[in-house]
C-alpha positions as CSV (number, residue, x, y, z in Angstrom):
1,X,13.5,-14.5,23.7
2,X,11.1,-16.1,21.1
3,X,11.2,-14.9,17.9
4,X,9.4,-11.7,16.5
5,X,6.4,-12.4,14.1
6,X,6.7,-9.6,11.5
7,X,3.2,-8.6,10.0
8,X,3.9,-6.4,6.6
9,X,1.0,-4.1,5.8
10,X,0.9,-3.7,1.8
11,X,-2.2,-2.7,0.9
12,X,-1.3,1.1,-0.1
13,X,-2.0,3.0,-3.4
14,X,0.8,5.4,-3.5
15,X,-0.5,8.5,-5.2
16,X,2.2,10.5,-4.1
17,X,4.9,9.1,-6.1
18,X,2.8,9.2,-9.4
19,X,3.2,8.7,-12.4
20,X,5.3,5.9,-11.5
21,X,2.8,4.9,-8.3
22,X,-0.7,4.2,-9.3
23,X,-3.4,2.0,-7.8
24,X,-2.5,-0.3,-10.9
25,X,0.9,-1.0,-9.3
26,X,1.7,0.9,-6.3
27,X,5.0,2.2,-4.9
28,X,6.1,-0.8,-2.6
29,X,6.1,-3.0,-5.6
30,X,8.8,-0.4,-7.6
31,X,12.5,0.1,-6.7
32,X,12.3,3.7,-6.1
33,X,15.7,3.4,-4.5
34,X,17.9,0.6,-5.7
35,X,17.7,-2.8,-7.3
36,X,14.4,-4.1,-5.0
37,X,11.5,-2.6,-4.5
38,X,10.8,-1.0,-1.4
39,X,8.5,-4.2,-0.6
40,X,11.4,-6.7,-1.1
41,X,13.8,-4.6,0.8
42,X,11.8,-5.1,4.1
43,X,11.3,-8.6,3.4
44,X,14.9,-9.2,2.9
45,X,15.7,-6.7,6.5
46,X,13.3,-9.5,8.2
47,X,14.6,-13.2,6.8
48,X,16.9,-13.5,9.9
49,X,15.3,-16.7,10.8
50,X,16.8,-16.2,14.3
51,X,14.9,-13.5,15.1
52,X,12.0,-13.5,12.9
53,X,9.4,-16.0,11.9
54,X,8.5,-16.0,8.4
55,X,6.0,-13.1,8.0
56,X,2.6,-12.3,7.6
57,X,1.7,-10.4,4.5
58,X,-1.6,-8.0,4.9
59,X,-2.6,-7.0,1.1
60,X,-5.6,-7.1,-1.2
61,X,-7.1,-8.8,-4.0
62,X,-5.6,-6.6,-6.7
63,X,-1.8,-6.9,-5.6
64,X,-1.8,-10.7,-4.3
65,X,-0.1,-12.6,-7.5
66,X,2.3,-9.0,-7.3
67,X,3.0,-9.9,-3.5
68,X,3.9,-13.8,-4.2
69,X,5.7,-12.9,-7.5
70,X,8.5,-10.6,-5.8
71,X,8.4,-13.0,-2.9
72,X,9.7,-15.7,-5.4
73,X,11.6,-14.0,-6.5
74,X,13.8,-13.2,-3.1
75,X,13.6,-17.1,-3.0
76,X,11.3,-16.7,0.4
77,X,8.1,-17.8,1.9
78,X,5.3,-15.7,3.9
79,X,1.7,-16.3,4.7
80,X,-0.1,-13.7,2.4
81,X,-3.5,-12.7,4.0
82,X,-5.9,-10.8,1.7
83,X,-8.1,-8.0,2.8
84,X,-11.1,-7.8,0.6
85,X,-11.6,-4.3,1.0
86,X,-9.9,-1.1,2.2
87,X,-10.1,-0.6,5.8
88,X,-6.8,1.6,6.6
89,X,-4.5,0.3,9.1
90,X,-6.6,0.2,12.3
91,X,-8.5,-3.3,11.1
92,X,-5.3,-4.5,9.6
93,X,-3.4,-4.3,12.8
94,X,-6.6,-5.9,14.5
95,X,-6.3,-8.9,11.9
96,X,-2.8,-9.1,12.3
97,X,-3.6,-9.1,16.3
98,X,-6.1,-11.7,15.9
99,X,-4.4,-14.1,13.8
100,X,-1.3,-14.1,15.7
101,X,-3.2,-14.5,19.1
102,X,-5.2,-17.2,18.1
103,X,-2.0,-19.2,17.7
104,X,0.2,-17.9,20.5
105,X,-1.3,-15.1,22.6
106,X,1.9,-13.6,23.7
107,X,3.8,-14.3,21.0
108,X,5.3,-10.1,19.6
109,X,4.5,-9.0,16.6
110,X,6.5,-6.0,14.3
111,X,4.1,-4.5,12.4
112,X,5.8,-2.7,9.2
113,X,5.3,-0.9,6.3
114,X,5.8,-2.5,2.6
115,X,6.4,1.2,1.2
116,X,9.1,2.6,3.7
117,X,13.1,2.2,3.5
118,X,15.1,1.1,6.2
119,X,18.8,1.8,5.8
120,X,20.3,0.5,8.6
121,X,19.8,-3.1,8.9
122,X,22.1,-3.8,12.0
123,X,20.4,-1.2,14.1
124,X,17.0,-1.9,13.1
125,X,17.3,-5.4,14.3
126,X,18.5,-4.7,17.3
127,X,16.5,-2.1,18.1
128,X,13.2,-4.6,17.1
129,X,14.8,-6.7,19.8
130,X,14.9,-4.0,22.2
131,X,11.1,-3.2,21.4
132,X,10.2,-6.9,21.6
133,X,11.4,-6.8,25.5
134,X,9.1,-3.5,26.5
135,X,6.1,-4.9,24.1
136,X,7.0,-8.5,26.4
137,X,5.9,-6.5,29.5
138,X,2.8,-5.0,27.9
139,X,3.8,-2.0,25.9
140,X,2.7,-1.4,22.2
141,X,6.3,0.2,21.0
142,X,6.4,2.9,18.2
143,X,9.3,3.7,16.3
144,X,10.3,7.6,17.1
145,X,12.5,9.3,13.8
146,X,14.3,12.4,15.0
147,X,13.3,15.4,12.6
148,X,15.7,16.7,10.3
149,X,13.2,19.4,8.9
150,X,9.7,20.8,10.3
151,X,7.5,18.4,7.9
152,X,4.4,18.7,7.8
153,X,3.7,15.0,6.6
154,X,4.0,13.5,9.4
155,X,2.8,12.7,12.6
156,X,4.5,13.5,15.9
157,X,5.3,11.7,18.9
158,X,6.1,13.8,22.5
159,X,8.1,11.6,24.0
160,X,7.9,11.6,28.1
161,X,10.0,9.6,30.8
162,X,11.8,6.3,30.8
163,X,9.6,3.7,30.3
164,X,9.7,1.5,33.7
165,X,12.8,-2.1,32.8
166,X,13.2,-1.3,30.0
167,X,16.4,0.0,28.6
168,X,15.5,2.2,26.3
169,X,11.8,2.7,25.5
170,X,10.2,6.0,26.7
171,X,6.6,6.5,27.4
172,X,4.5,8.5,24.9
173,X,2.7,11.9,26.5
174,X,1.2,12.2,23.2
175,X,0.8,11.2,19.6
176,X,-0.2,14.6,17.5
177,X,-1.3,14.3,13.8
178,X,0.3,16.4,11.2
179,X,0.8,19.9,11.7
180,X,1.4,22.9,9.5
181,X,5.1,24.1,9.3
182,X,5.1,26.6,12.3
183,X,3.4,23.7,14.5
184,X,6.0,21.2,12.9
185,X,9.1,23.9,14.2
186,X,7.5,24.0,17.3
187,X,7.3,20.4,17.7
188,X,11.0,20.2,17.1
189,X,11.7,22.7,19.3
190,X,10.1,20.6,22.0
191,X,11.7,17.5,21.5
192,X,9.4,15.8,19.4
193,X,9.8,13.1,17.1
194,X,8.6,11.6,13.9
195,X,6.0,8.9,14.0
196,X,7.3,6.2,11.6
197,X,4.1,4.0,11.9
198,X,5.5,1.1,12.7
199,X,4.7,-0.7,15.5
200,X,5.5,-3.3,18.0
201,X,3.5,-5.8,20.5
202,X,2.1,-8.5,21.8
203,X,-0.7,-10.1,19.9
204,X,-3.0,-10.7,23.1
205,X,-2.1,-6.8,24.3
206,X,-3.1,-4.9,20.9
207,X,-6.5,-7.3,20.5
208,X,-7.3,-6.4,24.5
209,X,-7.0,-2.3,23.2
210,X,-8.8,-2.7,19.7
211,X,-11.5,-4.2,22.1
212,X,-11.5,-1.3,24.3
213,X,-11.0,1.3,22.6
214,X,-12.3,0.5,19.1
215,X,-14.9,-2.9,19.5
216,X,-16.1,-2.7,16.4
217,X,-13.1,-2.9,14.7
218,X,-12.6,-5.9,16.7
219,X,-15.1,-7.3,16.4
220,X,-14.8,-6.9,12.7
221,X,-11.5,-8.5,12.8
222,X,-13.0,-11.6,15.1
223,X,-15.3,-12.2,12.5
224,X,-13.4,-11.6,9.3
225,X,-10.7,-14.2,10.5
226,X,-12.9,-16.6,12.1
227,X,-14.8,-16.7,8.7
228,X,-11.5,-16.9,6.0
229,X,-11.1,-19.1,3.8
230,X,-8.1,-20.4,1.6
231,X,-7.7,-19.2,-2.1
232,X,-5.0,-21.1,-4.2
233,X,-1.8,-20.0,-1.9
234,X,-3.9,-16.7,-0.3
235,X,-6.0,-16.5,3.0
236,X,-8.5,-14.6,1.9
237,X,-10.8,-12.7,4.8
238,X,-14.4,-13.1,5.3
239,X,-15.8,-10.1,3.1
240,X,-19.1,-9.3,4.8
241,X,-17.5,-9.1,8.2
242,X,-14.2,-7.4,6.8
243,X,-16.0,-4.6,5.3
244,X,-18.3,-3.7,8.5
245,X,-15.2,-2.5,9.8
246,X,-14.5,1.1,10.4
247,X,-12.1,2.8,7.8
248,X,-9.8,4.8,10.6
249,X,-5.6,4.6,11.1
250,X,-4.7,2.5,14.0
251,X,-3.1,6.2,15.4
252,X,-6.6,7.8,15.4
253,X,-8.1,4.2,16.8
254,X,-5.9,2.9,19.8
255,X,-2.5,4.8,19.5
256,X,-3.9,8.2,20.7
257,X,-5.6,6.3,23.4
258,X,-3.9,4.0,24.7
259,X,-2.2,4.2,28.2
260,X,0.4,1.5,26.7
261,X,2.1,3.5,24.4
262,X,6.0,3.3,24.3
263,X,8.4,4.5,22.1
264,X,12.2,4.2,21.2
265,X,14.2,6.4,19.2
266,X,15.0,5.2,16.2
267,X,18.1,6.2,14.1
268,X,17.8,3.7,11.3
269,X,17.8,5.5,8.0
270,X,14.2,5.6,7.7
271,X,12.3,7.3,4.8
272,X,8.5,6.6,4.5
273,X,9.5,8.1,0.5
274,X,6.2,10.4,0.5
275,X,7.4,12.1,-2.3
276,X,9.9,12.6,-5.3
277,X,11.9,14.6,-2.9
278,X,12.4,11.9,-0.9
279,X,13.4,10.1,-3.4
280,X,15.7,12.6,-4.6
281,X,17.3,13.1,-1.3
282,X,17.8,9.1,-0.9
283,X,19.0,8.4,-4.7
284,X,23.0,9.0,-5.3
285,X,23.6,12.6,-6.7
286,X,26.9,14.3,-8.3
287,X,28.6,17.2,-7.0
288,X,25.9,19.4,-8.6
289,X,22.9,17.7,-6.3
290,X,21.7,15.7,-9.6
291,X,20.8,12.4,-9.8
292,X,19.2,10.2,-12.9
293,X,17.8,6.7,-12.9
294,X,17.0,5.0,-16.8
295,X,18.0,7.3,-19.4
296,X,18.9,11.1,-18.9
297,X,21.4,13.6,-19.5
298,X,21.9,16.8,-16.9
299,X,23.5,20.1,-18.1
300,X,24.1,23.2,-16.6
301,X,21.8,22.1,-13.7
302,X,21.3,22.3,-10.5
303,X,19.5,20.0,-7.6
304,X,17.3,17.9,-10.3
305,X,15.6,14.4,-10.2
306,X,15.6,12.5,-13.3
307,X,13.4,9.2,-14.0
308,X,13.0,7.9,-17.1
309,X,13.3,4.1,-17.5
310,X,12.1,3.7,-21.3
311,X,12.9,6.9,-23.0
312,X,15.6,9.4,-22.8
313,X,15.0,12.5,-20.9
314,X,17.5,15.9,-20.8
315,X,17.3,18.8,-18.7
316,X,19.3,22.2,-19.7
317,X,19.4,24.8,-17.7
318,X,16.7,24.5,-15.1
319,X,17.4,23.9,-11.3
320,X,16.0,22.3,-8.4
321,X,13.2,20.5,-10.7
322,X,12.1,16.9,-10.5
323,X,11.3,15.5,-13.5
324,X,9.6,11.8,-14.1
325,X,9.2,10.0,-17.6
326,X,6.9,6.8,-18.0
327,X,5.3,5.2,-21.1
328,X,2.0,7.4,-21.2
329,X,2.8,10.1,-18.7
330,X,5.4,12.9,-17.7
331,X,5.7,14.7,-14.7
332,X,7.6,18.2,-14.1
333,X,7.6,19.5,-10.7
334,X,9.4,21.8,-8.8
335,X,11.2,20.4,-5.5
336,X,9.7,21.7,-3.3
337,X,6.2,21.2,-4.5
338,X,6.8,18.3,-4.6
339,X,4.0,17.3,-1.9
340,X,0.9,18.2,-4.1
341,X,1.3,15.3,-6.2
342,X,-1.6,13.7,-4.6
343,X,-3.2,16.8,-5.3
344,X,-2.8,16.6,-9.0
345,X,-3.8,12.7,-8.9
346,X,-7.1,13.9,-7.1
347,X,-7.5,16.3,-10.2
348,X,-6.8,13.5,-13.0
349,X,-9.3,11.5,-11.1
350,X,-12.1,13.8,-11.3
351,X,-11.4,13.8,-15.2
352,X,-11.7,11.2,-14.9
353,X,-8.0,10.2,-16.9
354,X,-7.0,6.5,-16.5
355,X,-3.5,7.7,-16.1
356,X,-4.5,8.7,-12.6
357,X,-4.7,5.0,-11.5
358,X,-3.7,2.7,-14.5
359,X,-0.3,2.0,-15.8
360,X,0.0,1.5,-19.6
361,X,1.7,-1.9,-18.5
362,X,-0.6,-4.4,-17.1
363,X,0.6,-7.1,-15.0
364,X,-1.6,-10.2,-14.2
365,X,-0.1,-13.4,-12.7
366,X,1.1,-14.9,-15.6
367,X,2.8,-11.9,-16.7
368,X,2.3,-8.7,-18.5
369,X,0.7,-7.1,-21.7
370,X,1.3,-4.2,-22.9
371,X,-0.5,-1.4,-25.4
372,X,1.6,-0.6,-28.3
373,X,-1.1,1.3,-30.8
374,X,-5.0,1.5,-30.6
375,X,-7.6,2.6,-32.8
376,X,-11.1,2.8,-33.2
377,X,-11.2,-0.7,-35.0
378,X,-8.0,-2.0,-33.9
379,X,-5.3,-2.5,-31.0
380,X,-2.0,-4.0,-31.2
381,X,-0.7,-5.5,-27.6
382,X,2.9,-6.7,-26.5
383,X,2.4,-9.9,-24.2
384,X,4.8,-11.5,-22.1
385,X,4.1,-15.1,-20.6
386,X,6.3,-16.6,-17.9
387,X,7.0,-20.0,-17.5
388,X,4.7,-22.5,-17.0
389,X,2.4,-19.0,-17.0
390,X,-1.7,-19.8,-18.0
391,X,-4.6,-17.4,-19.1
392,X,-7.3,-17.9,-18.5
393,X,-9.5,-20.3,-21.1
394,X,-11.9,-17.3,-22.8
395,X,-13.8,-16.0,-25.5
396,X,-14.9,-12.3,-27.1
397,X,-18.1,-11.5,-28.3
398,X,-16.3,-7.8,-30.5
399,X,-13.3,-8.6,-32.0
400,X,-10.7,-11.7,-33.6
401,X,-7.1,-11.7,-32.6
402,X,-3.9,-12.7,-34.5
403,X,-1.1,-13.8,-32.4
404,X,2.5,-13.6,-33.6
405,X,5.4,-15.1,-31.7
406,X,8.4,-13.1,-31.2
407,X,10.2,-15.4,-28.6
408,X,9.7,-18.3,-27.2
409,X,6.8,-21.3,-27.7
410,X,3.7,-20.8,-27.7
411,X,0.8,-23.5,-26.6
412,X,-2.3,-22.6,-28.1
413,X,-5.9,-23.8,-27.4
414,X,-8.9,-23.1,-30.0
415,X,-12.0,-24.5,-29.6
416,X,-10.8,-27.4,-27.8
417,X,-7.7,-27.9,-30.7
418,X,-4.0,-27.9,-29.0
419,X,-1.8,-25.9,-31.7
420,X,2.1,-25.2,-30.9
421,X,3.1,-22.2,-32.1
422,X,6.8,-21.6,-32.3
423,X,8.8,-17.9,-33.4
424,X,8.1,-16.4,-36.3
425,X,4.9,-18.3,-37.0
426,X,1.2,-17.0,-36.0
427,X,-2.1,-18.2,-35.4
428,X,-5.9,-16.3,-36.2
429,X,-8.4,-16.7,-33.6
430,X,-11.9,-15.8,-34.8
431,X,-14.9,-13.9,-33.1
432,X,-16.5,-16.1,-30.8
433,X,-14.1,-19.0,-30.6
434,X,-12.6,-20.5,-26.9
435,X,-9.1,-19.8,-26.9
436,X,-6.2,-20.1,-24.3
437,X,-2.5,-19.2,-24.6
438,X,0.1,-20.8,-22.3
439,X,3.9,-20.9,-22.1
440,X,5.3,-24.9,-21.6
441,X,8.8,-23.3,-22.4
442,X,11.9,-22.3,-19.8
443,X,12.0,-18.5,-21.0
444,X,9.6,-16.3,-21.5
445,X,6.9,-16.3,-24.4
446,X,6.6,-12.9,-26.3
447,X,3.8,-12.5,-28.5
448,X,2.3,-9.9,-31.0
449,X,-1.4,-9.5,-30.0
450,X,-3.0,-8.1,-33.2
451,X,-6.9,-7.3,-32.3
452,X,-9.5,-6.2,-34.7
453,X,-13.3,-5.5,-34.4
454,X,-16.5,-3.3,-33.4
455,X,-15.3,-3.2,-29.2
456,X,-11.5,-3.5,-28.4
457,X,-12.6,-2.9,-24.2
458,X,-10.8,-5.5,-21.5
459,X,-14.6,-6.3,-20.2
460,X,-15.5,-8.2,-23.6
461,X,-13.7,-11.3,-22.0
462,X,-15.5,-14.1,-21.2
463,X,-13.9,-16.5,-18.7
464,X,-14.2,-20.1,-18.8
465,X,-12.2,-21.8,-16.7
466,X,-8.9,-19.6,-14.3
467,X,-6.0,-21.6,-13.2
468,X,-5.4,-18.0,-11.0
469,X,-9.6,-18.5,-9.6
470,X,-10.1,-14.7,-10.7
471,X,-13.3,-14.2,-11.4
């Protein structure tokens, strides 16, 4: 059998693992469970180059140097495909459709999720070749999870007779959307099962339905692909034609409709990790039901979820609590409230609190900075440059900087004068001058951003010339 082209969508936010998730840097790009994030872990599950072609990534403008970064860092290729705006899943899958059609109109494509988990590597690859013979003969293949509790999450699949040569693929009566927990019982009750939301099919089936059942999302798609355009190492979508799409789930759009719908049961250690208590449940715990990642300490407790990376955290005496520690945020929750999360994002966002969507870390594609102290007149930064990393060429209107290097060399431009900097030695760059900092070394640069003036704001940056084309 040819081999599967594996489309991963990426494009998510992730409010519901906040404060750890935010739009800043979402939860596929975070190892929630383990040493890779959740993104890597599915791209690692796919690089059986027997089975799978290299994928296509589907993500946007704000995560693409994130995307190619962790990709590098696995030591793997994929063709990264960057939606300009935010559609939801039914015009990625009608890209994904469109691009892979336009190259080999049979060819089957796995579309997958960047932010779910996948324990069993073994069965999932078979069972992807399984799906790839029913989505050969014209069936677009679902992934059914048999419920171990009535969530409400989730959407369900009713499962209905053997799906005609195939050998283990049933036909779908019905796809229902999420239901509240008496529904959810119900549901299980009945034989239902979990709608993972990842998919199977071939590329000329799936672009036939869009165009049936949801034209102008293909037509959308047709236009947004037949108009990309290359960006440094990105494919970047026609934007015009992109966002005329419909925002809508490829469930409400074609998978509720269509008479092509398949699905095989799939017992592979799935977890889309919707919430802490997912995380919990997936994370190692002691005899008590406890489990830590960073720094904590656990006494006379019962069933609680520690996170705390950079500071240390300790719990006495309370049970069944989740609690999660970042640099500018903490978050307490009881277990099993652990679903309004987004709930409480929607609320710091109204308050308009940055914390809602930014981390206190910024990355960018050289690297990362970091605020350490701010004031009204002044801000001190921590930033890290990678090797061979580049910012941009710039200038401030508001404030002078004073760079100190902690670690590493540091290749300074001012006003067109090349100045190496090495530890322990600093350079002032006044108001108004053209300045660029770049790393020619083999480790990383560290440096001690000191800034002072009238407006310390990230929008008082003038850009001159990008190696990364940002604009």
């Amino acid at each position: 059998m040819p081999r599967i082209v594996p489309v991963i969508m990426c494009g998510g936010s992730g409010t519901r693992v906040w404060p750890e998730s935010r739009e800043s840097l979402p939860k596929q790009f975070i190892p929630l469970i383990g040493a890779r994030s959740t993104f890597q872990m599915i791209v690692e599950i796919l690089k059986d180059p027997a089975v799978f072609t290299a994928p296509i990534i589907i993500t946007n403008k704000e995560y693409r140097f994130r995307v190619a970064e962790q990709l590098d860092e696995l030591g793997l290729a994929a063709e990264i495909v960057l939606e300009p705006a935010r559609r939801d899943s039914g015009p990625a899958v009608a890209v994904a459709a469109e691009l892979v059609a336009r190259r080999s109109p049979e060819a089957v494509v796995a579309v997958l999720a960047a932010d779910h988990v996948i324990g069993a590597r073994e069965r999932f690859i078979a069972l992807c070749k399984l799906a790839a013979e029913a989505a050969s003969d014209g069936a677009i293949v679902t992934f059914g999870i048999k419920p171990t509790h009535p969530a409400t999450g989730f959407g369900y699949i009713r499962p209905a007779a053997k799906l005609p040569g195939s050998s283990g693929a049933l036909k779908v009566e019905a796809f229902v959307e999420k239901p509240d927990a008496e529904t959810a019982q119900r549901y299980i009750a009945e034989g239902c099962l979990w709608n993972s939301g990842n998919f199977v099919f071939r590329a000329d089936v799936m672009r036939e339905e869009i165009a049936r059942l949801a034209p102008a999302i293909a037509r959308a798609a047709q236009a947004a692909v037949a108009g990309a355009k290359p960006d440094l190492a990105f494919l970047v979508l026609d934007h015009a034609a992109f966002e005329a799409a419909p925002k809508i789930s490829i469930d409400y759009a074609v998978m509720e409709k269509t008479a092509r719908a398949a699905v095989i049961l799939a017992d592979i250690g799935w977890s889309d990790i919707g919430s802490w208590r997912a995380v919990w449940e997936m994370s190692p715990r002691d005899a008590n039901g406890n489990s830590i990642f960073g720094h904590g300490v656990i006494m006379d407790a019962h069933n609680v979820h520690v996170r705390s990376p950079e500071s240390l955290t300790a719990i006495v005496g309370v049970d069944d609590v989740i609690v999660v520690a970042t640099l500018d945020a903490v978050l307490v929750i009881g277990t099993n409230h652990a679903d309004k999360v987004k709930q409480l994002v929607d609320r710091l966002k109204a308050e308009r609190r940055s914390e809602a969507t930014d981390h206190k870390r910024s990355y960018r594609p050289w690297g990362h900075y970091q605020s350490i102290d701010i004031a009204p007149r002044h801000q001190v930064k921590r930033i890290v440059v990678k090797p061979a990393g580049r910012l941009s060429l710039q200038k401030h209107h508001h404030r002078a900087e004073h760079w100190v290097v902690v670690k590493g060399t540091a290749e300074v431009t001012r006003d067109g004068e090349v100045h190496i900097v090495h530890e322990n030695e600093s350079i002032y760059l006044p108001i108004g001058c053209t300045h660029r900092l770049a790393n020619p070394g083999k480790i990383d640069l560290e440096v001690i951003e000191v800034q002072t003036g009238s407006y310390l704001g990230e929008d008082d940056i003038i850009r001159i010339d990008d190696v990364y084309n940002r604009s």
